[in-house]
BALOZA-801727 format. One record per residue (C-alpha): residue in three letters; y, x, z. Coordinates in steps of 0.1 Angstrom, whole numbers, padded with zeros to 4 digits, always signed. Example, Ala and Ser with C-alpha at 12.3 -4.5 7.8 and 13.67 -1.06 7.14 Angstrom:
2
ala-0045+0123+0078/ser-0011+0137+0071/
***
This chain:
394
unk-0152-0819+0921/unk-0164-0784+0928/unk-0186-0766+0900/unk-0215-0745+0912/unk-0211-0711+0916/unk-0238-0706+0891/unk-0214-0717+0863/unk-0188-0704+0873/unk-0199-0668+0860/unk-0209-0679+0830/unk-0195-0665+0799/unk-0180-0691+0770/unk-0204-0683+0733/unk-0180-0664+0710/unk-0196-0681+0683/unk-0196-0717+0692/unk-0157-0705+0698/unk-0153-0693+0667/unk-0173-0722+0651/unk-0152-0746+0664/unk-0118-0730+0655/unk-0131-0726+0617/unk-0145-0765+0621/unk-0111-0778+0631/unk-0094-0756+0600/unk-0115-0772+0577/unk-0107-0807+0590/unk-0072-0799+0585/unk-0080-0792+0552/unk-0084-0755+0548/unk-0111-0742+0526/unk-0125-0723+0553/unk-0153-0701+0547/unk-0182-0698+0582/unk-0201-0665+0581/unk-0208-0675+0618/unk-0241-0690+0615/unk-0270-0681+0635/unk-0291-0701+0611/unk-0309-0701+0577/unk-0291-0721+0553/unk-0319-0734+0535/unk-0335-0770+0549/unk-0368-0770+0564/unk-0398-0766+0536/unk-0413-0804+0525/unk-0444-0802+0539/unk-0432-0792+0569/unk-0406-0824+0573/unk-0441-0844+0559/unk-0463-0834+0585/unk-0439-0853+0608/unk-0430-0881+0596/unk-0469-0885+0593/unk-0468-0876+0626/unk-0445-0907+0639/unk-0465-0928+0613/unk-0499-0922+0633/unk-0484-0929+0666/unk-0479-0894+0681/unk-0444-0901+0697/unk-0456-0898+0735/unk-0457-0876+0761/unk-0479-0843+0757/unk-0486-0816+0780/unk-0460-0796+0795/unk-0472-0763+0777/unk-0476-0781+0741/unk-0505-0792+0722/unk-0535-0776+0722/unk-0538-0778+0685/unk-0501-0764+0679/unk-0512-0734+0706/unk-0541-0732+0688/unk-0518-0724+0654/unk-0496-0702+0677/unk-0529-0681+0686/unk-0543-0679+0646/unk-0504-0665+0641/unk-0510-0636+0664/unk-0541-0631+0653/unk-0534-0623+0615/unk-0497-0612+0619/unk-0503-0585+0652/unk-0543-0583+0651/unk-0534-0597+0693/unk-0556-0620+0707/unk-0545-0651+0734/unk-0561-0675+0750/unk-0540-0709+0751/unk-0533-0703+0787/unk-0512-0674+0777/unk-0496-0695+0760/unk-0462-0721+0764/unk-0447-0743+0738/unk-0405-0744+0750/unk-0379-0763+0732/unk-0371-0732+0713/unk-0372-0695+0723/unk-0340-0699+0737/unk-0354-0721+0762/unk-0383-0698+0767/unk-0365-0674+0775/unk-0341-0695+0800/unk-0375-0707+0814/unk-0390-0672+0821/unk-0358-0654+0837/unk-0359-0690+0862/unk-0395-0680+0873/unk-0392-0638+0874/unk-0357-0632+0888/unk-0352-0636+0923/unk-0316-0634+0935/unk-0303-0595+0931/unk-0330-0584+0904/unk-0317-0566+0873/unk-0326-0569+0841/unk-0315-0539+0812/unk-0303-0550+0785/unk-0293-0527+0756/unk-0261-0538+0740/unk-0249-0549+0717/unk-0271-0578+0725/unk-0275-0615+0714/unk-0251-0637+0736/unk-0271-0656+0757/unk-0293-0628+0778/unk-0269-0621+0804/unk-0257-0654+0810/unk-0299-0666+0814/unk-0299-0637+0839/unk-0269-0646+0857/unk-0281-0681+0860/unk-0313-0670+0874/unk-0295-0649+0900/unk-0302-0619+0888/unk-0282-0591+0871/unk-0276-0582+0836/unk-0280-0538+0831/unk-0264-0526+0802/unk-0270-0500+0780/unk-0247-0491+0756/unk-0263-0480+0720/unk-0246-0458+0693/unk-0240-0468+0662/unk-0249-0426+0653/unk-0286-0439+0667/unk-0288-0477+0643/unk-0279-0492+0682/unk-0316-0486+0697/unk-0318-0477+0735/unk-0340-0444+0735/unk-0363-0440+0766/unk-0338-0415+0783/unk-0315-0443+0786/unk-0336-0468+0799/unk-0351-0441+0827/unk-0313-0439+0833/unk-0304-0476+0835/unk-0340-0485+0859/unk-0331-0487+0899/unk-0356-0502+0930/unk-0345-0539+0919/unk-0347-0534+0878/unk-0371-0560+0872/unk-0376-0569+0837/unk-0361-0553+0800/unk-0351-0570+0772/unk-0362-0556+0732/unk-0346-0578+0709/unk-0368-0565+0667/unk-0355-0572+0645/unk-0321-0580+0665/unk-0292-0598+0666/unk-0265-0590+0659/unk-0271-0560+0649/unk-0305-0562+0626/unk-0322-0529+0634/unk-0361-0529+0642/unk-0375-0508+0663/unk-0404-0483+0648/unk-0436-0481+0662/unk-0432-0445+0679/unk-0398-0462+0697/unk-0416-0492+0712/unk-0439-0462+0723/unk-0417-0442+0738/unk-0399-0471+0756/unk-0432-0483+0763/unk-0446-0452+0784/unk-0410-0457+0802/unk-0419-0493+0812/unk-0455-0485+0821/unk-0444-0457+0842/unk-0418-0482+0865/unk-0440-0512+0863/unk-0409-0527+0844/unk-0417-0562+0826/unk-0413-0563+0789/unk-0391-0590+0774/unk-0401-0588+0737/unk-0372-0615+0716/unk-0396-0616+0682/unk-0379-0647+0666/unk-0364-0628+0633/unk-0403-0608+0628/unk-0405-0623+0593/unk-0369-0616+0585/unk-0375-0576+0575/unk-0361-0561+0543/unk-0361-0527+0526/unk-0399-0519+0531/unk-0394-0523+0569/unk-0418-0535+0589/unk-0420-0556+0626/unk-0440-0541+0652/unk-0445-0560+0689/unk-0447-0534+0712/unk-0472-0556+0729/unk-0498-0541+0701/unk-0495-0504+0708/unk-0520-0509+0736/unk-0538-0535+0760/unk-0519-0519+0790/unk-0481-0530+0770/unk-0496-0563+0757/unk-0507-0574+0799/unk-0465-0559+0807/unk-0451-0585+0778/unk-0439-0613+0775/unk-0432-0619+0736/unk-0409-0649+0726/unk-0409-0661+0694/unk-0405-0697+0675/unk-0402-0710+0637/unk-0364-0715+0640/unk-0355-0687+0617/unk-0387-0682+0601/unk-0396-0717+0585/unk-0355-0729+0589/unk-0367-0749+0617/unk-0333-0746+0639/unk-0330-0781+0651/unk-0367-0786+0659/unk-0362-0771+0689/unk-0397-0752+0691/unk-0402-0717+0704/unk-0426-0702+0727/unk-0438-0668+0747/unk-0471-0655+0748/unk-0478-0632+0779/unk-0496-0630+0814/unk-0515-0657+0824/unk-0497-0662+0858/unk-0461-0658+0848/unk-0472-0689+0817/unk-0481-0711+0844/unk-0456-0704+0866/unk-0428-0713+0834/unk-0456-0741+0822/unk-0450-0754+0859/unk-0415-0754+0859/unk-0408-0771+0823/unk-0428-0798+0839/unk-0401-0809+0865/unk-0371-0800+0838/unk-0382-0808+0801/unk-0416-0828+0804/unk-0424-0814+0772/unk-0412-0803+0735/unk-0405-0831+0715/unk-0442-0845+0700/unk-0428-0848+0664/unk-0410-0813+0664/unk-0448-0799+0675/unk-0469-0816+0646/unk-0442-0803+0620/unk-0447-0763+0637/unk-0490-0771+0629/unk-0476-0772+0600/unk-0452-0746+0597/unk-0483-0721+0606/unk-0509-0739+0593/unk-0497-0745+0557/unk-0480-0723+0528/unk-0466-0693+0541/unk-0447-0691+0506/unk-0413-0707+0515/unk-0409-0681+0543/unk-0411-0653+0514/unk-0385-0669+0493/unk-0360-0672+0518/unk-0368-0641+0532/unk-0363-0629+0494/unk-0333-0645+0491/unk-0318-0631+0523/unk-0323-0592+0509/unk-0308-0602+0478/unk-0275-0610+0499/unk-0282-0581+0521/unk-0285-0559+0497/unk-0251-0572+0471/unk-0228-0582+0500/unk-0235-0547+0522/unk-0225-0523+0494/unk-0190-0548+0490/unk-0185-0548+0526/unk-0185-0509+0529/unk-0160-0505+0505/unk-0134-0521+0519/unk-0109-0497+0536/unk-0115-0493+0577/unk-0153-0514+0577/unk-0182-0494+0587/unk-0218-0503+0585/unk-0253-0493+0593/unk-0276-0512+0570/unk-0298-0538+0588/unk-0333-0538+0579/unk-0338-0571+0594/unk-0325-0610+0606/unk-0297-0620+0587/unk-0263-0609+0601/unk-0240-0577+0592/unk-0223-0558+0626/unk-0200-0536+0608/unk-0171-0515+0629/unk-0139-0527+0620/unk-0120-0506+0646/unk-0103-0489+0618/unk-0097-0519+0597/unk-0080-0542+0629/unk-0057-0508+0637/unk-0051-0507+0596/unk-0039-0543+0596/unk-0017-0543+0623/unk-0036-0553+0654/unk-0049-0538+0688/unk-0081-0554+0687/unk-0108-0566+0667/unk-0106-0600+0685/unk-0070-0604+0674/unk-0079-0590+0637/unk-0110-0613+0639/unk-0083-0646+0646/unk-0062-0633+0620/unk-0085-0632+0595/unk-0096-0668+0602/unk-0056-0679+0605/unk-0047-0667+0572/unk-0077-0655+0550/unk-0099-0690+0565/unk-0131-0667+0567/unk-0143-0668+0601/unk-0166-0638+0615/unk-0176-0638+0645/unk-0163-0608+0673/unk-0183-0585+0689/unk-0167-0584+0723/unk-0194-0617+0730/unk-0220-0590+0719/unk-0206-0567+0741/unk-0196-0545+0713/unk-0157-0550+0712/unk-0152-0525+0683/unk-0174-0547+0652/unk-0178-0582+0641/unk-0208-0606+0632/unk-0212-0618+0595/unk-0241-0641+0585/unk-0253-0641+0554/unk-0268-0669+0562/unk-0252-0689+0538/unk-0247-0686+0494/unk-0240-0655+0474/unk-0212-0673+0461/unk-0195-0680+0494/unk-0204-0645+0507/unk-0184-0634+0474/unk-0157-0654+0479/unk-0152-0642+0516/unk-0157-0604+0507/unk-0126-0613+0482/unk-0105-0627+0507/unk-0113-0601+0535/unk-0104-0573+0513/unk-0075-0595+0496/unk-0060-0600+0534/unk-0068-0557+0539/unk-0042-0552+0508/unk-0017-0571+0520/unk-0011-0557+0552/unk-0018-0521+0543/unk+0005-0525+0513/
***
């Protein structure tokens, strides 16, 4: 049978790639170590996983509306409230099955066929795929490392044409873990307001900031930048809620409907259970948030100044989310290989530490590392990485 053209395009995830390699090493046998996880590595807090088993326990294991509860929008709308001083009402609001779905949900309703979307790059895998399957077309822009990989407003005046549409701000980001500052959002900001350009705001790392950093939503600078964006957010990475599947986006009234409308005829709704455990998530101790986002800086902070040591890696610190993108370049040509990808496969073959490349992030010349997992494993893979350096620069 004949695929649709729509698939056809699409791009395989460099990280469920490398996932799988590392998973079938370690069922081999190899002691493989995974510093490819886009998640927290702590479970989900206990009251959290109470709330819904209470949840199932009182019956609520039906059908709700399309857009979520009204009580977990209600949660959503206190959140915005104390964390960005930015008031919603609930129909601004849609309750997805995660913010990757909220995302795949607005691109379907914005993008006709032939509309672009800018996306700054290195950028997290699944943007220009959502595009591409909405018919439109991913715009890149390529950061410097020189400039912590932010797009400055020059650049995005350069990238914007008659069809640009929509751009994407990913702070803190992934892969990279740089946040944009409050005079950057403006300046991008003015650039989007200028070219009636919609404003894709991925939040979903906000609570993940380290070194005295702090998370600004460019939709707070001004009312005229909160009506332009869309912000999409969930409690995956903040409350270690990855497999609940809740996310949302909090925006213009019409375009809410419009993806509120559309989850209707694909999703029906986020699973019941999943939205009583994220009332709780907001609605209880914030305290578990803190000590994983306490524990995460601890990593950052040991792991980075091993990492930097090792002959050929280069790093800008992140200030936020929970991955390393330093340039290995030096360190593949170093070891032998023409390409990170190849260093990156070589590294997993014979050191069993799997990173992930950053060709899927559409920077070909650095790698992904999570620290999304222990200190002691994140030790034991530095050691081996700069263990496998030695013996092929000997």
């Amino acid at each position: 049978m004949k695929l649709a053209k729509r698939v056809a395009s699409l791009t395989p995830s460099s990280t469920l790639a490398i996932t799988a390699k590392a998973k079938e090493l370690k069922a081999a046998g190899h002691d493989v170590i995974g510093l490819g996880a886009g998640e927290p590595d702590f479970n989900t807090p206990e009251h959290i996983m109470e709330a819904a088993v209470r949840a199932m326990h009182e019956g609520h294991t039906k059908y709700t509306p399309s857009g979520g509860l009204p009580a977990l929008k209600a949660e959503i709308i206190k959140k915005f409230q104390n964390d960005q001083k930015l008031d919603y009402k609930p129909s601004e609001i849609i309750v997805c099955v995660g913010a990757k779905h909220a995302l795949y949900t607005l691109f379907q309703v914005i993008l006709d066929e032939g509309d672009e979307v800018i996306i700054p790059t290195p950028y997290w895998v699944s943007y220009p795929e959502q595009v591409k399957l909405a018919g439109g077309v991913p715009v890149y822009v390529e950061t410097a490392e020189e400039n912590s990989f932010k797009m400055t407003p020059e650049q995005l005046k350069a990238a914007i044409t008659e069809r640009t549409k929509a751009v994407i701000i990913n702070s803190p980001s992934n892969p990279t873990g740089m946040i944009y500052t409050k005079e950057e959002l403006q300046a991008l900001g003015d650039v989007c307001l200028e070219h009636n350009i919609l404003i894709v705001s991925d939040e979903i790392y906000e609570k993940l900031v380290y070194g005295g950093h702090e998370h600004i939503s460019i939709a707070q600078l001004s009312p005229e930048l909160k009506k332009q964006t869309i912000i999409i957010n969930g409690v995956s990475k903040s409350h270690s809620m990855t497999g609940w599947r809740i996310g949302y986006a909090a925006g213009d009234e019409e375009i809410i409907r419009a993806m509120t409308d559309l989850a209707s005829h694909s999703t029906s709704n986020p699973t019941s259970i999943a939205q009583y455990a994220a009332i709780a998530a907001y609605s209880g101790s914030q305290e578990p948030v803190e000590r994983m986002r306490q524990a995460f800086e601890e990593r950052l902070n040991i792991i980075y100044e091993r990492l930097i040591q090792i002959p050929g890696f280069s790093c800008v610190k992140p200030q936020g989310a929970f991955y390393l993108f330093p340039n290995a370049k030096k360190a593949a040509l170093m070891a032998g290989y023409d390409s990170v990808d190849a260093f990156v496969e070589a590294l997993l073959e014979e050191a069993k530490v799997a990173l992930v490349p950053g060709s899927g992030f559409g920077a070909p010349d650095n790698v992904r590392l999570s620290y999304a997992t222990s200190l002691e494993q994140l030790q034991k893979a530095i050691d081996r990485i700069q263990a496998f350096m030695e013996s092929k620069t000997k």
